[in-house]
Backbone and ligand atoms as CSV (ligand in chain L), in Angstrom:
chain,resi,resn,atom,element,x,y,z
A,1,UNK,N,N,105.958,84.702,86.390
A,1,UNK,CA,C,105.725,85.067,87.787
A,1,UNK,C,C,105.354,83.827,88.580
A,2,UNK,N,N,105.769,83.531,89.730
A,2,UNK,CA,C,105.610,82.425,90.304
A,2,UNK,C,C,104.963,82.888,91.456
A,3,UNK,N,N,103.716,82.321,91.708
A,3,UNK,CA,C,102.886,82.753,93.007
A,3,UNK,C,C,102.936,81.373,93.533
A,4,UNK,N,N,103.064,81.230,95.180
A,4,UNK,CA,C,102.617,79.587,95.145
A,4,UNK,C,C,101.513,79.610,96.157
A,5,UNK,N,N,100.580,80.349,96.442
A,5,UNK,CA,C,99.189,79.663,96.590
A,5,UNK,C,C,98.638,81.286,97.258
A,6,UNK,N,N,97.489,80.687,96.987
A,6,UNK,CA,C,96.099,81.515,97.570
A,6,UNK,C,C,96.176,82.974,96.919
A,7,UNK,N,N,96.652,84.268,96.773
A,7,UNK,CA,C,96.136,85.159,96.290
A,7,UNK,C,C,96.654,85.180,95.326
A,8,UNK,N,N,96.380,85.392,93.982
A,8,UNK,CA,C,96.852,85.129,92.482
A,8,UNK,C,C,97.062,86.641,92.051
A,9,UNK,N,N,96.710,87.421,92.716
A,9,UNK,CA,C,97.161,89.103,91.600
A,9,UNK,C,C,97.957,89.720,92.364
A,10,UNK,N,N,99.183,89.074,92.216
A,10,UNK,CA,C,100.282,90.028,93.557
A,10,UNK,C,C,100.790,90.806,92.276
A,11,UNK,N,N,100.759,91.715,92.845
A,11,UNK,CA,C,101.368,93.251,92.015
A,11,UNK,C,C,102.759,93.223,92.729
A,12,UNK,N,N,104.017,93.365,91.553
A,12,UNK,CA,C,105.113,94.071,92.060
A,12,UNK,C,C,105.635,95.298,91.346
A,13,UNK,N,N,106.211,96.290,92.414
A,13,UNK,CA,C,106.484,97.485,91.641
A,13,UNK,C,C,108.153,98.185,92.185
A,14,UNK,N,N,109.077,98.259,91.774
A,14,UNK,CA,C,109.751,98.876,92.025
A,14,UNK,C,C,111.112,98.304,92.326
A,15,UNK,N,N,111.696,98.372,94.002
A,15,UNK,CA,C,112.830,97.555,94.524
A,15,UNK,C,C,112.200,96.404,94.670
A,16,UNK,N,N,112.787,95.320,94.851
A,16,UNK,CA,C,112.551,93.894,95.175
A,16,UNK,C,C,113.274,93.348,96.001
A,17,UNK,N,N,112.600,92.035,96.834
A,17,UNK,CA,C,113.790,91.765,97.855
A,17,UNK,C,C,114.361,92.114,98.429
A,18,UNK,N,N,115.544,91.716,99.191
A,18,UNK,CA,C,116.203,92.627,100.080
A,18,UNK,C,C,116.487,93.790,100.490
A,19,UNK,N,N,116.246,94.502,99.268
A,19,UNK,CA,C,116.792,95.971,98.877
A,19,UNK,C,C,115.597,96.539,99.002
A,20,UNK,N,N,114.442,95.987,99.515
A,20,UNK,CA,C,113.353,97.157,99.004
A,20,UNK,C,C,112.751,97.228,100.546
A,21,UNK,N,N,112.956,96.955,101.362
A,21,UNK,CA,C,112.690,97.120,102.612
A,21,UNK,C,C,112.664,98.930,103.011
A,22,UNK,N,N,111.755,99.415,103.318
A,22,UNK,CA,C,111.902,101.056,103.960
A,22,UNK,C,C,113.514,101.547,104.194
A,23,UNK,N,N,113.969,102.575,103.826
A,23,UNK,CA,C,115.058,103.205,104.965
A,23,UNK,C,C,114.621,103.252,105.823
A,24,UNK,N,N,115.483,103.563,107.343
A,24,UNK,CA,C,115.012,103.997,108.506
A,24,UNK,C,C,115.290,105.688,108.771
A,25,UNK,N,N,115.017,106.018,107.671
A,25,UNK,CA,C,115.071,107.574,107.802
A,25,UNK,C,C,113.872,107.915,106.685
A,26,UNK,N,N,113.004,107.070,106.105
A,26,UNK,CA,C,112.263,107.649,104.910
A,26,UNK,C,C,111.421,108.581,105.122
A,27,UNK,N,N,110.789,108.720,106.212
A,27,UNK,CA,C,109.818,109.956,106.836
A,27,UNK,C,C,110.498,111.139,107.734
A,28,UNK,N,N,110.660,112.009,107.185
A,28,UNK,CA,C,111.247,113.244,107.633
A,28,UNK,C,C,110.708,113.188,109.063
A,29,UNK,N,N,111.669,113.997,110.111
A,29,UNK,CA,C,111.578,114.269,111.444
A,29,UNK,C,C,110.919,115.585,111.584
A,30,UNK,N,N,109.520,115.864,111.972
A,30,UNK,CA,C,108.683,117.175,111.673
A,30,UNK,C,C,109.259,117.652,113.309
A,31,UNK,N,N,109.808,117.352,114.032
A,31,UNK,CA,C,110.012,117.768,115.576
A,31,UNK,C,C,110.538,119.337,115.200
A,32,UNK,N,N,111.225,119.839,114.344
A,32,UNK,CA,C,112.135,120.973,114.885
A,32,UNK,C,C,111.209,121.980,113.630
A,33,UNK,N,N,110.536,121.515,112.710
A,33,UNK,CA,C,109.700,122.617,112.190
A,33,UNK,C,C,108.300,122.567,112.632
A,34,UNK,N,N,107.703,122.002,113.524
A,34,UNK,CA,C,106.442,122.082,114.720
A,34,UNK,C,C,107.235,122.943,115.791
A,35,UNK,N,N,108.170,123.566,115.740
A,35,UNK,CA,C,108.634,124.308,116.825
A,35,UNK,C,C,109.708,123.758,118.404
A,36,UNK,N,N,109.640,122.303,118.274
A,36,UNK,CA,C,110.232,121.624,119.202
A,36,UNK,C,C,111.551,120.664,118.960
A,37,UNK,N,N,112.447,120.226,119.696
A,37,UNK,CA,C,113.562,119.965,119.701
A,37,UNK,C,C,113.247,118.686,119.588
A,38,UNK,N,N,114.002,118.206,119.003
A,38,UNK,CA,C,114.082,116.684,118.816
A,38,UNK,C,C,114.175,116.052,119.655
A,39,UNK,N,N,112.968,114.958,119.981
A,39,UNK,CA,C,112.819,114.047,121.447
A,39,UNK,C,C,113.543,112.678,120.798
A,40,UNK,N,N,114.423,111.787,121.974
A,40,UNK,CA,C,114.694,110.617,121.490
A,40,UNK,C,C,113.744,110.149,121.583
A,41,UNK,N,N,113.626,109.178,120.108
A,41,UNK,CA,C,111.973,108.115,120.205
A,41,UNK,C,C,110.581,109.265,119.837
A,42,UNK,N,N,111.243,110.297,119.149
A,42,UNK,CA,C,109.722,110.936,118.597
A,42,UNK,C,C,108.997,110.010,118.226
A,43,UNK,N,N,107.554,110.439,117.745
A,43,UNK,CA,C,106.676,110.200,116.891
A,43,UNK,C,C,107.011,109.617,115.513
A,44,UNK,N,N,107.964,110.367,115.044
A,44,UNK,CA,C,108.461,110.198,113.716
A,44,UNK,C,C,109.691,109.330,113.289
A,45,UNK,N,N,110.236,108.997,114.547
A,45,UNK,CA,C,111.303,107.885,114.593
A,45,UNK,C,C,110.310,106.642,114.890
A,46,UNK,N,N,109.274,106.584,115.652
A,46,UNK,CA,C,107.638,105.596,115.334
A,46,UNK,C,C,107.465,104.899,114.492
A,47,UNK,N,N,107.107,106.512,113.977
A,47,UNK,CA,C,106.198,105.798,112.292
A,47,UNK,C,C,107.735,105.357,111.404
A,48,UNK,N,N,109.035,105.922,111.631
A,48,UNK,CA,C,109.802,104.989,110.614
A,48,UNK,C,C,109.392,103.709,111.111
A,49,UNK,N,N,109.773,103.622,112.344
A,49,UNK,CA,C,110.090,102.221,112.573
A,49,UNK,C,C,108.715,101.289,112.303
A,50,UNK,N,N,107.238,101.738,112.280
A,50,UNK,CA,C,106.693,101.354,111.691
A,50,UNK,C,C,106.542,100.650,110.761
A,51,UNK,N,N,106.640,101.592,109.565
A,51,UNK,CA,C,107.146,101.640,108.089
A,51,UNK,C,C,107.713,100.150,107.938
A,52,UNK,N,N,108.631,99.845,108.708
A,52,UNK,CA,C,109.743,98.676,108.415
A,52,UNK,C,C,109.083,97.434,109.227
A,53,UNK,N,N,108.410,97.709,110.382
A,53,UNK,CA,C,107.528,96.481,110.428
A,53,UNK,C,C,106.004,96.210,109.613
A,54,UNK,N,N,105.516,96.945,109.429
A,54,UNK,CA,C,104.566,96.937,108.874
A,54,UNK,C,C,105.195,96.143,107.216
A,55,UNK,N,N,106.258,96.689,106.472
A,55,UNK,CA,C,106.351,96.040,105.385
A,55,UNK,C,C,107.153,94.432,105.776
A,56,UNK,N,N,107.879,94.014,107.113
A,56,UNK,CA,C,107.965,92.915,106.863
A,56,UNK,C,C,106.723,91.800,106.767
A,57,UNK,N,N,105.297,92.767,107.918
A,57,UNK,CA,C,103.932,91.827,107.858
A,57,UNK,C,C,103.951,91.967,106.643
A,58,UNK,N,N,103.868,92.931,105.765
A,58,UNK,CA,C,103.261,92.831,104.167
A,58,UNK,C,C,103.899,91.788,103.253
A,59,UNK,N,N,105.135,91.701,103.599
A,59,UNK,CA,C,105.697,91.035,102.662
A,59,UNK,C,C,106.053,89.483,103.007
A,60,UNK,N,N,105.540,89.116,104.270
A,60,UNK,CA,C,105.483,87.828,104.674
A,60,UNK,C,C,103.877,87.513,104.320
A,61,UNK,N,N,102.792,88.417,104.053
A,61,UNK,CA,C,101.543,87.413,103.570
A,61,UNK,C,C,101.222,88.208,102.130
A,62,UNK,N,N,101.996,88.572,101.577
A,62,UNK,CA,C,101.176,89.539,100.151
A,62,UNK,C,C,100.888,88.807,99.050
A,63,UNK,N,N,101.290,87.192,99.381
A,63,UNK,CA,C,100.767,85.907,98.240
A,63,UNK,C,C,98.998,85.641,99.199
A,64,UNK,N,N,98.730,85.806,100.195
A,64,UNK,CA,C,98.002,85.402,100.938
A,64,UNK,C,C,96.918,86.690,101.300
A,65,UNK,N,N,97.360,87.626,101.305
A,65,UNK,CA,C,96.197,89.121,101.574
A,65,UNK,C,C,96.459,89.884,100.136
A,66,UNK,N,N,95.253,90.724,99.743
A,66,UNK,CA,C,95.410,91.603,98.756
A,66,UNK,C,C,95.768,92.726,99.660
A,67,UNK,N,N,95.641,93.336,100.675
A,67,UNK,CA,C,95.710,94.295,101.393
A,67,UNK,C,C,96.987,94.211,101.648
A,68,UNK,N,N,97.578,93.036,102.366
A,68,UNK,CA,C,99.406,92.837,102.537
A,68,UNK,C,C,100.074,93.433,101.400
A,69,UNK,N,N,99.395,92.600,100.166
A,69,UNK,CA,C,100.157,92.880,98.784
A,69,UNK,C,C,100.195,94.591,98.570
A,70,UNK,N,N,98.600,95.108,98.687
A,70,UNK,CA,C,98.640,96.712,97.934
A,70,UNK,C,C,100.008,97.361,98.986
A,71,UNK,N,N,99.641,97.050,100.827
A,71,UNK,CA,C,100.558,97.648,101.377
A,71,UNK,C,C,102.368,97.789,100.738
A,72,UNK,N,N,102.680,96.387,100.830
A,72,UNK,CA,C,103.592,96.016,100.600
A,72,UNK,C,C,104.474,97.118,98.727
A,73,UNK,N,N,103.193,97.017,98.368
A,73,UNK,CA,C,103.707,98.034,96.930
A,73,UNK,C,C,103.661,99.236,97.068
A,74,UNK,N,N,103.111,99.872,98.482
A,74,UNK,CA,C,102.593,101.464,98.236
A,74,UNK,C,C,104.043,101.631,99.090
A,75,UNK,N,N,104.498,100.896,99.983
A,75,UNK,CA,C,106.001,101.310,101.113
A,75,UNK,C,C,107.098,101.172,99.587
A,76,UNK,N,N,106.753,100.080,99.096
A,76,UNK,CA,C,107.725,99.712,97.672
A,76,UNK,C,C,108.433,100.846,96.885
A,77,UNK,N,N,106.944,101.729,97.134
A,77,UNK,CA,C,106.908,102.999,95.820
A,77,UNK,C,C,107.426,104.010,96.625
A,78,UNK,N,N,107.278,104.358,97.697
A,78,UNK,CA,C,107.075,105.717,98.569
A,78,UNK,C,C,108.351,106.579,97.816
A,79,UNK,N,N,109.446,106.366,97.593
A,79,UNK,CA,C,110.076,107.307,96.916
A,79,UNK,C,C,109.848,107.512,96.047
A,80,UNK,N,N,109.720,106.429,95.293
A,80,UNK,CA,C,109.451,106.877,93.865
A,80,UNK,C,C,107.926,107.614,93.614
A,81,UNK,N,N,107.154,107.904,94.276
A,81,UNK,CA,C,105.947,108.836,94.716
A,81,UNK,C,C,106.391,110.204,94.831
A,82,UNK,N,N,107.332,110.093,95.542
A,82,UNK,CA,C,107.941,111.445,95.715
A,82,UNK,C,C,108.136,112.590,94.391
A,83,UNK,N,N,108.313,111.545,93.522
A,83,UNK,CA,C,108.632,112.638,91.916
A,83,UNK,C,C,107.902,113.525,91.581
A,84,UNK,N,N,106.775,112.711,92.141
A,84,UNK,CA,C,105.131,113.291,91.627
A,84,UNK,C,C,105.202,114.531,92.197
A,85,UNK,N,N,105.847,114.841,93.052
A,85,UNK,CA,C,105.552,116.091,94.132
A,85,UNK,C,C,106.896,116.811,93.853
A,86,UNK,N,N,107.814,116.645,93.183
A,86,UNK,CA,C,109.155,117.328,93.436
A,86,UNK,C,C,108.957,118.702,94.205
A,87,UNK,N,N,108.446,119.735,94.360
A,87,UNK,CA,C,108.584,120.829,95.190
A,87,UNK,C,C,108.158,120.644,96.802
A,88,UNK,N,N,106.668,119.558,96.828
A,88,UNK,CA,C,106.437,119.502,97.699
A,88,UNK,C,C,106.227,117.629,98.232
A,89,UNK,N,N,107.404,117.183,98.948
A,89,UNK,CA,C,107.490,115.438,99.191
A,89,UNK,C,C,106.508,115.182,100.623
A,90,UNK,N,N,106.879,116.433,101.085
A,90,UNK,CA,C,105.687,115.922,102.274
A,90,UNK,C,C,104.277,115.688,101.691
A,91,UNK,N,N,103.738,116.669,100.834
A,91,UNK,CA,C,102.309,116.154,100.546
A,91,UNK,C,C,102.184,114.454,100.046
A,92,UNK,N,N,103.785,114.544,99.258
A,92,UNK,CA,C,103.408,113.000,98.369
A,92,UNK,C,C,103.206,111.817,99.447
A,93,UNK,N,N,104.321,112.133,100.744
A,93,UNK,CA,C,104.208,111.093,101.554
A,93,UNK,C,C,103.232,111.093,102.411
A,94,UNK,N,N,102.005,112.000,102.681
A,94,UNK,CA,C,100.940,111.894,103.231
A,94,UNK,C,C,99.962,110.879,102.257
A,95,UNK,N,N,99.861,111.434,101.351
A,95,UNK,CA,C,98.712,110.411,100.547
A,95,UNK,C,C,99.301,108.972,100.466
A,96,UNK,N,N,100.655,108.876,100.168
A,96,UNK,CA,C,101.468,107.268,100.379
A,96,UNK,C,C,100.999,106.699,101.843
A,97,UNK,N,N,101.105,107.490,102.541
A,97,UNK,CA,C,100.815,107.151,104.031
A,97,UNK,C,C,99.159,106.615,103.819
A,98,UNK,N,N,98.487,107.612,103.252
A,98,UNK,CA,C,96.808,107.254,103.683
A,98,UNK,C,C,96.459,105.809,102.940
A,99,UNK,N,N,97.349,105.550,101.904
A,99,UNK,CA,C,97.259,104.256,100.939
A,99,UNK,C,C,97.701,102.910,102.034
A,100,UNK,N,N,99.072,103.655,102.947
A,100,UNK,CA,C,99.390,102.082,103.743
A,100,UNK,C,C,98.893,101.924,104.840
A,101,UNK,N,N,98.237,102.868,105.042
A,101,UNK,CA,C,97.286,102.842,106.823
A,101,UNK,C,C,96.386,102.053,106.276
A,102,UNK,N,N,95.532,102.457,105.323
A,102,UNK,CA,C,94.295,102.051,104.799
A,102,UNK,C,C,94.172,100.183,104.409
A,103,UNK,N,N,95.396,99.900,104.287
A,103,UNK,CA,C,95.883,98.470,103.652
A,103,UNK,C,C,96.515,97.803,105.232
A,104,UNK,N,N,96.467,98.510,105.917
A,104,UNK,CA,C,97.297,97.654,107.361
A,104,UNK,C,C,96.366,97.210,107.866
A,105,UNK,N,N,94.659,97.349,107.996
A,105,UNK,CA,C,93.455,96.912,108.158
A,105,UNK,C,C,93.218,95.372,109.591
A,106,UNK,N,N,94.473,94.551,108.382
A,106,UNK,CA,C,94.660,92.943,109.027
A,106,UNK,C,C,96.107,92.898,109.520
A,107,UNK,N,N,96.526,93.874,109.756
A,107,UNK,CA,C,97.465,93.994,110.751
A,107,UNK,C,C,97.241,93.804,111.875
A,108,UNK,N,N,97.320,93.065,112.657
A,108,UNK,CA,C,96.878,92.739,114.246
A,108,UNK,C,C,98.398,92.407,115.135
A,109,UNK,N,N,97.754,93.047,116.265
A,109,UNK,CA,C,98.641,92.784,117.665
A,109,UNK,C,C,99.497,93.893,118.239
A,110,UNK,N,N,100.287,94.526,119.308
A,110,UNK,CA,C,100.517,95.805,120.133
A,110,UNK,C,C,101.408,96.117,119.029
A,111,UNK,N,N,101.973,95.573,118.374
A,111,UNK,CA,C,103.564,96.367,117.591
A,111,UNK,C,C,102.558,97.010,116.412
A,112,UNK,N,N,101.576,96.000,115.772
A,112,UNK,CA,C,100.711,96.631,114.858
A,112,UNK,C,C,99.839,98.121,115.292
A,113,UNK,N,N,99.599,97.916,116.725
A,113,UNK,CA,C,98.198,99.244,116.948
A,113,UNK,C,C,99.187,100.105,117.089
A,114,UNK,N,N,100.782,99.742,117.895
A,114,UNK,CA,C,101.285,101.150,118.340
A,114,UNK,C,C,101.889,101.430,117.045
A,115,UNK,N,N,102.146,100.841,116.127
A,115,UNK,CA,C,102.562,101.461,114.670
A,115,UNK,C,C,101.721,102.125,113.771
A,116,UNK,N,N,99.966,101.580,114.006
A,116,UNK,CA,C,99.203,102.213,112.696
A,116,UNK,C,C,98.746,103.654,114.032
A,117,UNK,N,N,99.544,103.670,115.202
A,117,UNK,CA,C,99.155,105.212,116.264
A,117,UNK,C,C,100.179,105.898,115.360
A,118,UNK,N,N,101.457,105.831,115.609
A,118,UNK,CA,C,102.479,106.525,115.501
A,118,UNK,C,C,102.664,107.244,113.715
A,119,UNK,N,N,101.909,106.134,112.718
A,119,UNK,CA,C,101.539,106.618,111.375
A,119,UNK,C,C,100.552,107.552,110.896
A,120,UNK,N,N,99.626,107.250,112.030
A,120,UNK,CA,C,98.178,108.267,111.974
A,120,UNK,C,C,98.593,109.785,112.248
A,121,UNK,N,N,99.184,109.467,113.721
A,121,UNK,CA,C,99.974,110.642,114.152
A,121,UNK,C,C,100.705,111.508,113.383
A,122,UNK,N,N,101.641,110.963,112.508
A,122,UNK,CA,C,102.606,111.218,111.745
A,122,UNK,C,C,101.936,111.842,110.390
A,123,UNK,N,N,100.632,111.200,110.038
A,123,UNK,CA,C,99.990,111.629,108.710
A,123,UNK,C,C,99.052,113.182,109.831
A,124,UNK,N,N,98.804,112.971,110.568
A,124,UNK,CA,C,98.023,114.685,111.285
A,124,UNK,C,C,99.186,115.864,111.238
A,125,UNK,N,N,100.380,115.502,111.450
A,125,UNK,CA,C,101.320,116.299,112.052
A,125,UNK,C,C,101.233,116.920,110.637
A,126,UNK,N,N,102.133,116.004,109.784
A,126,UNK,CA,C,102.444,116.308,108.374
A,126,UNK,C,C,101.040,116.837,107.437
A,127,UNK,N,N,99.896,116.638,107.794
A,127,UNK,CA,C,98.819,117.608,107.462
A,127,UNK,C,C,98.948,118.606,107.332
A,128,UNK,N,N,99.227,118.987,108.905
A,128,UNK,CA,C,99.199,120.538,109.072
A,128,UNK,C,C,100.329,121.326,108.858
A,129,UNK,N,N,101.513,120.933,108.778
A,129,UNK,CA,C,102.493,121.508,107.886
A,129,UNK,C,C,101.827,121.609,106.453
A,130,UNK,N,N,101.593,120.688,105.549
A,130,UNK,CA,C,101.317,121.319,104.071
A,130,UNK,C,C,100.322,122.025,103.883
A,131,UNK,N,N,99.347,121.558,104.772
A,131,UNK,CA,C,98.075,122.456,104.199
A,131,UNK,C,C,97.315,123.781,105.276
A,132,UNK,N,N,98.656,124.049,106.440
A,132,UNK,CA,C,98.016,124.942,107.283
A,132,UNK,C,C,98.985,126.550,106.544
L,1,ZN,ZN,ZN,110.638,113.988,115.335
């Protein structure tokens, strides 16, 4: 494993490189089972787009933050999380969610706050679908 400086326990898990970047569809669109029609630029087209900035911050400092790094492995995994849940993927991707909010911490600046809004958002919505 080749680290070249400052945080020494980078964990990797899963896709790598190029290929492991988020889809831009990985978080289901909750608009039409909350009862409402699909807005261009929901909430949930947000938090994808989130998702995909948030893992390029992760994966541009995850030799340099442990928090970049955990983020960077929990977006890594998010499907493969999903197994855990086969009947039910929304629950799996809520707790995946509470793992990369929780790790975006040193995420700073407007693309960061309006992304860890649109994820928060996205983890309330998807709450109350599984557990209402
Ligand atoms: Zn939506």
């Amino acid at each position: 494993m080749n680290v070249p400086t400052g945080y020494d326990y980078v964990v990797s898990i899963g896709r790598q490189g190029d290929t492991a970047a988020p889809r831009g569809d990985l978080l289901e669109c909750l608009c039409l089972e909350n009862g409402n029609l699909p807005i261009f630029e929901c909430v949930h087209t947000k938090a994808n787009q989130a998702l995909s900035n948030a893992y390029r911050w992760a994966a541009a400092r995850e030799h340099k933050s442990s928090y970049a790094n955990a983020c960077k492995v929990y977006i890594e995994a998010f499907e493969l999380n999903r197994e855990y849940e086969p009947t039910n993927p929304l629950r799996a991707d809520i707790t995946q969610l509470l793992y990369i909010v929780a790790n975006l911490q040193y995420w700073r600046g407007d693309e960061a706050k309006e992304g860890k809004a649109a994820l928060k958002q996205y983890i309330q919505e998807a709450q109350i679908k599984v557990y209402n």
